[in-house]
DOFINU-715586 format. One line per field, with one value per residue: x, y, z of N, C-alpha, C in turn; residue number from 1; residue in three letters. Coordinates in steps of 0.001 Angstrom, whole numbers, plus 500000, padded with zeros to 6 digits. Example, Ala and Ser with C-alpha at 12.3 -4.5 7.8 and 13.67 -1.06 7.14 Angstrom:
# residues 2
nu	[513190 512850]
nv	[494310 497750]
nw	[507800 507080]
cau	[512300 513670]
cav	[495500 498940]
caw	[507800 507140]
cu	[513200 512900]
cv	[496700 500030]
cw	[507800 507870]
seq	[1 2]
type	[ala ser]
END
This chain:
# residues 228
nu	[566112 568943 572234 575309 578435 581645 584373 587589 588901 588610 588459 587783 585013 583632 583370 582032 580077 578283 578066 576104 573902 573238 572821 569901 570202 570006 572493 574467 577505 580388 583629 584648 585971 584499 582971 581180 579994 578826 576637 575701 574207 571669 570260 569165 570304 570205 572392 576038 579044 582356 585673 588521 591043 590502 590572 590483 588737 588860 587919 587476 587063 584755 583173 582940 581936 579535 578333 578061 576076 574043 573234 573351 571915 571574 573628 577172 579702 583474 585991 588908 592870 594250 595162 595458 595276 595289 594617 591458 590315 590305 588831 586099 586144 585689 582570 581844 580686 581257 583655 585682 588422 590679 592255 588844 586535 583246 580626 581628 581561 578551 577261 577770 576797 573849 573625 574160 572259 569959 570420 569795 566774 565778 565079 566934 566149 563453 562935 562639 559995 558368 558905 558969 561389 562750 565180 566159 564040 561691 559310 556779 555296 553808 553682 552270 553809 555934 559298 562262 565218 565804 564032 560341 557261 554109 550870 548050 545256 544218 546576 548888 548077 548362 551258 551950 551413 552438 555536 555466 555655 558138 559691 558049 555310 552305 549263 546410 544041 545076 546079 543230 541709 543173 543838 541518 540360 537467 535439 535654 534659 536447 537389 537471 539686 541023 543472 545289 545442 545610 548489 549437 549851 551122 553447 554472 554741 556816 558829 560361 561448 565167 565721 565748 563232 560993 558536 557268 555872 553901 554004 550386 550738 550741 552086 554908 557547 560521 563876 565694]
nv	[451798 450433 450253 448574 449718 449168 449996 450878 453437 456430 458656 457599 456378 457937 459597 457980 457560 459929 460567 458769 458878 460965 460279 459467 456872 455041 454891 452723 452520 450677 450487 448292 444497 442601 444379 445059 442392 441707 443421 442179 440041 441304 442784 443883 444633 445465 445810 445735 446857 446261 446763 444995 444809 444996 445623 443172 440949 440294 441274 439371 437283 438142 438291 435448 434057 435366 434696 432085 431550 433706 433153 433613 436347 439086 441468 441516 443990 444044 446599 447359 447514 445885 444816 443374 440141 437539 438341 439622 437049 435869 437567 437526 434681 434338 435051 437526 439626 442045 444035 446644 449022 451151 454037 455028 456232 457564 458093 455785 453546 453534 453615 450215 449806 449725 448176 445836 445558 445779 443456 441708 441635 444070 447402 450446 452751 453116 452763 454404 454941 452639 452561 453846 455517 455930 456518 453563 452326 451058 451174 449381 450260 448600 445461 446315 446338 446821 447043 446444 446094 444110 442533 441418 443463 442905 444834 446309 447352 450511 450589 450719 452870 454829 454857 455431 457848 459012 458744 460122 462377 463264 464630 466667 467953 466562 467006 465626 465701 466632 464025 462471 463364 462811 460365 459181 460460 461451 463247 463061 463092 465393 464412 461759 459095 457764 458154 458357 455236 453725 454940 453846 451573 451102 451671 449515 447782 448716 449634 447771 445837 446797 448810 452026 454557 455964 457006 460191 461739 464768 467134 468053 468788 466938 464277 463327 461915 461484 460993 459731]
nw	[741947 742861 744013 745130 746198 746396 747796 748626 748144 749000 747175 744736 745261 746336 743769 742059 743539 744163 741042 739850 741677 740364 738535 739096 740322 743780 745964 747588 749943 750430 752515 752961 751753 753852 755543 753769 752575 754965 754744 752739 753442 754324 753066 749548 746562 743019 741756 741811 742348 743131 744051 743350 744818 747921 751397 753862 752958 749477 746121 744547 746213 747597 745516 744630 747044 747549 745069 745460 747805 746861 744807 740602 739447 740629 738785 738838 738608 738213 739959 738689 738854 737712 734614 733007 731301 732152 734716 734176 733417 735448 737438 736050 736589 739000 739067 738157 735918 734529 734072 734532 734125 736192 735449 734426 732920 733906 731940 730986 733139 733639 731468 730790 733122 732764 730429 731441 733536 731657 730300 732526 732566 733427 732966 732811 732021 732935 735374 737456 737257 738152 740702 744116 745906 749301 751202 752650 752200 749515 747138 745420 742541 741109 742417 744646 746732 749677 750026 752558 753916 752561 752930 751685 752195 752655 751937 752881 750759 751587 752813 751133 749645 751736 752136 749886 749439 751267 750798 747626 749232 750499 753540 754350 756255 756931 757454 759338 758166 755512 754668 754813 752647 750467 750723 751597 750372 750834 753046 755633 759501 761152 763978 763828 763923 762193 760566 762036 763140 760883 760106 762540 761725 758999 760193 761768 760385 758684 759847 761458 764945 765511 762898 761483 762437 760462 759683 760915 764091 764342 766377 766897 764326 762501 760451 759089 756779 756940 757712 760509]
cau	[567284 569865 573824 575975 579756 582720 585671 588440 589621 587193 587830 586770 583953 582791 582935 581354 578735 577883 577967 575551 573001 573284 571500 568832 570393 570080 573124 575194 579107 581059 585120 586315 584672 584145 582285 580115 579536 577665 575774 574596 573193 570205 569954 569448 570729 570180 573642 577071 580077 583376 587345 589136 592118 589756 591308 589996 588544 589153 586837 587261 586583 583355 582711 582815 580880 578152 577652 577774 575414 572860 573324 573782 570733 572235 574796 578385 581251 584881 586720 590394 593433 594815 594527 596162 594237 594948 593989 590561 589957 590335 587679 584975 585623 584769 581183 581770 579602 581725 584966 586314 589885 590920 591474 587842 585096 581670 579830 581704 580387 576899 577060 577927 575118 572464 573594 573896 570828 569022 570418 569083 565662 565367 564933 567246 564875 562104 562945 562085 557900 558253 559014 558666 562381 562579 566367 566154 562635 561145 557756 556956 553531 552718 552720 551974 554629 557756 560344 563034 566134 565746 562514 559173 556368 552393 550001 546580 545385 544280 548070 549489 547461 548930 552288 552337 551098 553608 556824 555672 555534 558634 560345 556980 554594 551126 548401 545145 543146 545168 545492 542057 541149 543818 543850 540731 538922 536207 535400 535427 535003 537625 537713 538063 540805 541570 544349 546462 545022 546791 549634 550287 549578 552413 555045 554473 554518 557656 560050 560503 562848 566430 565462 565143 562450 561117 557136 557378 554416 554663 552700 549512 550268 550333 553258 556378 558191 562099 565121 566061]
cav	[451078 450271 449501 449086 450375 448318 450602 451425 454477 457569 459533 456607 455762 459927 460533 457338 457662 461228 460369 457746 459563 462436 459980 458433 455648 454890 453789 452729 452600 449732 450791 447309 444024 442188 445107 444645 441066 441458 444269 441945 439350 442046 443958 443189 445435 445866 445252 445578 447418 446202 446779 443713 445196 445584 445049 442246 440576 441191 441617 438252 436659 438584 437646 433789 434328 435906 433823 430845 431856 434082 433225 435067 437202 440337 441588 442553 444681 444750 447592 447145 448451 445220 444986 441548 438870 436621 439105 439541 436185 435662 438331 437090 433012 434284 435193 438751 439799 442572 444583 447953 449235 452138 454748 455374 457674 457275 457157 454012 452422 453890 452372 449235 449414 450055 446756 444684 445795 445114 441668 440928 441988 445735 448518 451186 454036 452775 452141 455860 455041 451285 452313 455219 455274 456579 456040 452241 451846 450953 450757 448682 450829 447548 444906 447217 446028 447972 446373 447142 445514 443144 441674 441855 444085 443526 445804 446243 448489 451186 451121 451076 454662 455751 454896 456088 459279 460132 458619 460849 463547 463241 465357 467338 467575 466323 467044 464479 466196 466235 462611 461802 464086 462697 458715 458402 461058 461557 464364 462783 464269 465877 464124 460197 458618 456383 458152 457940 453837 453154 455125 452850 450195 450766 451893 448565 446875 449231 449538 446428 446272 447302 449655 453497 455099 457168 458667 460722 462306 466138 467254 469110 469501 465547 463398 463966 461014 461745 460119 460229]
caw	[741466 743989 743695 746189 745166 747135 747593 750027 748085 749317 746140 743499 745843 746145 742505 741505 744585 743224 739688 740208 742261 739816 737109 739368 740764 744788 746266 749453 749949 752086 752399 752662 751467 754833 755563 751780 752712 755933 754157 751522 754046 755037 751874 748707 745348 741680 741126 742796 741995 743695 743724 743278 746101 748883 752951 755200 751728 748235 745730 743982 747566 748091 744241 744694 748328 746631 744041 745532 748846 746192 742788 739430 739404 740283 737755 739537 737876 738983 739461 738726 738036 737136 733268 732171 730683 733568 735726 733777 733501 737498 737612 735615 736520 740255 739040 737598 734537 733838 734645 734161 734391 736638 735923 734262 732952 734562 731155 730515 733692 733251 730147 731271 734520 731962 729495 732359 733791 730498 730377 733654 732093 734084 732201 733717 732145 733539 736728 738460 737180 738669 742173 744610 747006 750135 752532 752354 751563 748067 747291 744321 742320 740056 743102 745865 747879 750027 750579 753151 754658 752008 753293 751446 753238 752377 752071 752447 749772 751792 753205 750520 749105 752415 752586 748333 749614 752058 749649 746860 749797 751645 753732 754209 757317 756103 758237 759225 756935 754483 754573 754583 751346 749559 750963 751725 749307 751747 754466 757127 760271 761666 764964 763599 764267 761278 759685 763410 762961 759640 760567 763134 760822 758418 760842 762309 759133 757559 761069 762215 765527 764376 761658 761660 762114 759444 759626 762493 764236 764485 767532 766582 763032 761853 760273 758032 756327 757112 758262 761796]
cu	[568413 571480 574523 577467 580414 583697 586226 588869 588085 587026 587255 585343 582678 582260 581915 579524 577645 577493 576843 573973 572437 571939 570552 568931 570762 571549 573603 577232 579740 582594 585923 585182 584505 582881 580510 579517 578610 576707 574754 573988 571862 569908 569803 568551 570356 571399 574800 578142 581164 584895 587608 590184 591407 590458 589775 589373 588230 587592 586216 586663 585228 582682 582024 581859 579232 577517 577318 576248 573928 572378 573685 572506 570938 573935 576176 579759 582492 585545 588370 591692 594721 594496 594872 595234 594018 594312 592131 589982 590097 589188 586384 585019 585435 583423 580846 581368 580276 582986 585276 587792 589836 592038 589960 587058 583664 580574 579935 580697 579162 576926 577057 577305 574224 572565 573392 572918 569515 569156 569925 567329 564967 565279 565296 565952 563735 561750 562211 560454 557868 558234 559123 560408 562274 564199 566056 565051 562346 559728 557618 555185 552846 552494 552426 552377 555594 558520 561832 563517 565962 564777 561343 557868 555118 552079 548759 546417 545229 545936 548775 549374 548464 550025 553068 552324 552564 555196 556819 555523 556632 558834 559162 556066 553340 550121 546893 544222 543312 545500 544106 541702 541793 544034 542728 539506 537844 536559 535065 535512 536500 538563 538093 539212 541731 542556 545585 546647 546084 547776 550633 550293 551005 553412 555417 555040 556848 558814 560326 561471 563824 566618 565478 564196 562049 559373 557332 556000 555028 553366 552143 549493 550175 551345 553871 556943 559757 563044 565457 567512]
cv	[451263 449629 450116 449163 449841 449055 451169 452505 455886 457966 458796 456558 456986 459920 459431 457312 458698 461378 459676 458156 460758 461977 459071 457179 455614 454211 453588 452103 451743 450407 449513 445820 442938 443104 444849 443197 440958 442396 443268 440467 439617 442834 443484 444888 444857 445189 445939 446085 446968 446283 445229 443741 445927 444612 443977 440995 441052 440742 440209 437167 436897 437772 435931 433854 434204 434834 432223 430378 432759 433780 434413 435635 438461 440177 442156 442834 444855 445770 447072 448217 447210 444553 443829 440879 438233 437067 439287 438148 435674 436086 437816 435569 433082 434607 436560 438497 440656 443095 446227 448584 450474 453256 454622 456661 456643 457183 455784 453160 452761 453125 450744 448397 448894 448783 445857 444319 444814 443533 441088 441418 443198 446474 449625 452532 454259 452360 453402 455978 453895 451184 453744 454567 456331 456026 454317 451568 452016 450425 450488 449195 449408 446572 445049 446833 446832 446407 447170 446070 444093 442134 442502 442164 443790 444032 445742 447083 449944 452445 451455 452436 455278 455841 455627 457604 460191 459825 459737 462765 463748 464450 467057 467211 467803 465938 465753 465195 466776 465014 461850 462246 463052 460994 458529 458926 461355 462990 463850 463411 463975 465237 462461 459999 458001 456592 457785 455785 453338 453718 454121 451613 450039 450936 450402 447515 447224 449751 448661 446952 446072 448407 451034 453625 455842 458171 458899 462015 463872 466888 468251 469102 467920 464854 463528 462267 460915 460676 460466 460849]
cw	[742468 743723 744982 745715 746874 747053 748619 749731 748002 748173 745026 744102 745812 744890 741873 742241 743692 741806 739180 740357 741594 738335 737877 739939 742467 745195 747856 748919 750969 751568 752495 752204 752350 755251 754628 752122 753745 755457 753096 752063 753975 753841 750751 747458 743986 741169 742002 741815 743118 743183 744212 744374 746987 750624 753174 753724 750481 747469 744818 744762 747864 746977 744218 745859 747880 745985 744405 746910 747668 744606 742020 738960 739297 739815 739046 738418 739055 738139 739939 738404 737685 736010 732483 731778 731687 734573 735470 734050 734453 737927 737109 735487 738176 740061 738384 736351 733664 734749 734027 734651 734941 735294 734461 733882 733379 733146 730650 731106 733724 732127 729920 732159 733846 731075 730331 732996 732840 730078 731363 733843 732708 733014 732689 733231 732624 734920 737879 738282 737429 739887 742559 745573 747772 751201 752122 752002 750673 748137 745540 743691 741729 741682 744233 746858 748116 750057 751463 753843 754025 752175 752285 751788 752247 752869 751744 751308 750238 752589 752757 749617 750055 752523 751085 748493 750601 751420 748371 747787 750711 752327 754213 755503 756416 757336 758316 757871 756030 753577 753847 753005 750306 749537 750983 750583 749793 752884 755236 758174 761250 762967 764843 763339 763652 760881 761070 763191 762047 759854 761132 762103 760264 758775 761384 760888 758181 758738 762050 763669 764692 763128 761895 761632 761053 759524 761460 762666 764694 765401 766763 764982 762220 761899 759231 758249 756182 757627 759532 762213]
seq	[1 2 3 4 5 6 7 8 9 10 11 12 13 14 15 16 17 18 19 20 21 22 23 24 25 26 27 28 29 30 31 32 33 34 35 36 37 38 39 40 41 42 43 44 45 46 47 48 49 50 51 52 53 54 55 56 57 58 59 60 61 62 63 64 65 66 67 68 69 70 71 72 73 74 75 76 77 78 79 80 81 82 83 84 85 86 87 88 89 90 91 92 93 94 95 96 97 98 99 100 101 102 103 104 105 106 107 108 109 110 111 112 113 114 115 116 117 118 119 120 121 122 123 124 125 126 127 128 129 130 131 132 133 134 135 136 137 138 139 140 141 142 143 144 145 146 147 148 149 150 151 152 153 154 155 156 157 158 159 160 161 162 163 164 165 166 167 168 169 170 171 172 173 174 175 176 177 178 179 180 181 182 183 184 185 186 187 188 189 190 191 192 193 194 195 196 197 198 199 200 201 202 203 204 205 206 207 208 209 210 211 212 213 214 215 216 217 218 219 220 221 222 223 224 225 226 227 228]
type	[unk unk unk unk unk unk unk unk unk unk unk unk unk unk unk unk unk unk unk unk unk unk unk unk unk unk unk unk unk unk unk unk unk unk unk unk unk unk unk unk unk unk unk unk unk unk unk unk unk unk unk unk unk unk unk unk unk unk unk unk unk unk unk unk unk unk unk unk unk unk unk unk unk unk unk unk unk unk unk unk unk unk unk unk unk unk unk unk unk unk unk unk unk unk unk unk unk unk unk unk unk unk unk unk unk unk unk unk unk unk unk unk unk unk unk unk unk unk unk unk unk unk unk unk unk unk unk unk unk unk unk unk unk unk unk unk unk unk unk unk unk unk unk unk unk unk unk unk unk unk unk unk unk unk unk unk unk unk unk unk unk unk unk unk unk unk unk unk unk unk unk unk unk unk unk unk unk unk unk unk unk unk unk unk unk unk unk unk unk unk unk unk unk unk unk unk unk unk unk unk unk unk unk unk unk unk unk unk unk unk unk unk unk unk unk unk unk unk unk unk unk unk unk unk unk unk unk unk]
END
């Protein structure tokens, strides 16, 4: 589950970042919403959190952008701290679903993620046994697809065992033979080559140029799934 949070003021943006992340939810942070807008060319979120008084463009600007370039698919909330009617109703006739007034408690907008969510037929509880995340990569268990940089990656099936194996292993160096046991289920011998093979397979497949790297080969002892 992915939201990206629009805000020029660090400490709203911290506590909500943190707050966020604390219940399961992936996110990313732009500081102004020129910034947020070229982000949501190449990416693509769950749902969107923005301030309505954001530099270079505001939040009602990004709002209308959005909606008129992706549609209303994903849900977006403004954050305000302008509380008027008119002011509301500015907010939600640029494309906003919902709104929230500064200052704030975080179960509100959790509360508010999670309805909006469910109206756009997600299931926030259910979202952490629907997908494996990894830094910008999502791997989807029902149709055994990643996705990353807002593009959708196939997978063979044997790629996708492997690339499940090292997401539910990050951060971990995982040797050839413990690969094979565990992807391929077989003893194979020691000296075949296949698990280096598919390796390359899905790095090719899951780091396009422009992208980070992320499985990295660890001389002698195998490959670890990290961030560069």
């Amino acid at each position: 589950m992915k939201i990206l949070i629009i805000e020029d003021e660090q400490n709203i943006s911290s506590f909500v970042e943190r707050g966020l992340n604390i219940s399961g939810y992936e996110t990313e942070v732009c500081g102004d919403g020129l910034q947020a807008w070229e982000k949501l060319q190449t990416v693509a979120f769950d749902l969107i959190i923005v301030d309505i008084m954001m530099p270079f463009m505001s939040g009602l600007e990004l709002c209308k952008a959005y909606r008129q370039k992706f549609g209303y698919a994903t849900p977006i909330i403004l954050l305000t701290a302008l509380s008027t009617t008119e002011d509301i109703v500015k907010g939600l006739n640029s494309g906003a679903d919902d709104y929230i007034t500064k200052p704030f408690k975080l179960a509100e907008l959790e509360a508010r993620i999670k309805a909006l969510l469910r109206r756009s037929g997600i299931n926030p509880e259910k979202q952490n046994d629907d997908f494996l995340q990894f830094s910008d990569l999502t791997l989807n268990i029902h149709t055994k697809q990643a996705i990353r940089d807002g593009k959708t990656i196939h997978l063979t099936a044997k790629e996708y065992l492997l690339l499940e194996f090292f997401m539910q292993n990050p951060n971990r160096v995982l040797s050839r033979r413990t690969l094979l046991e565990n992807v391929w289920d077989m003893n194979f011998d020691t000296n075949t080559n296949i698990v280096d093979v598919y390796v390359n397979y899905i790095r090719n497949k899951i780091q396009p140029e422009g992208t980070s790297k992320l499985i990295h080969t660890v001389i002698g002892l195998g490959y670890i799934l990290k961030e560069e």
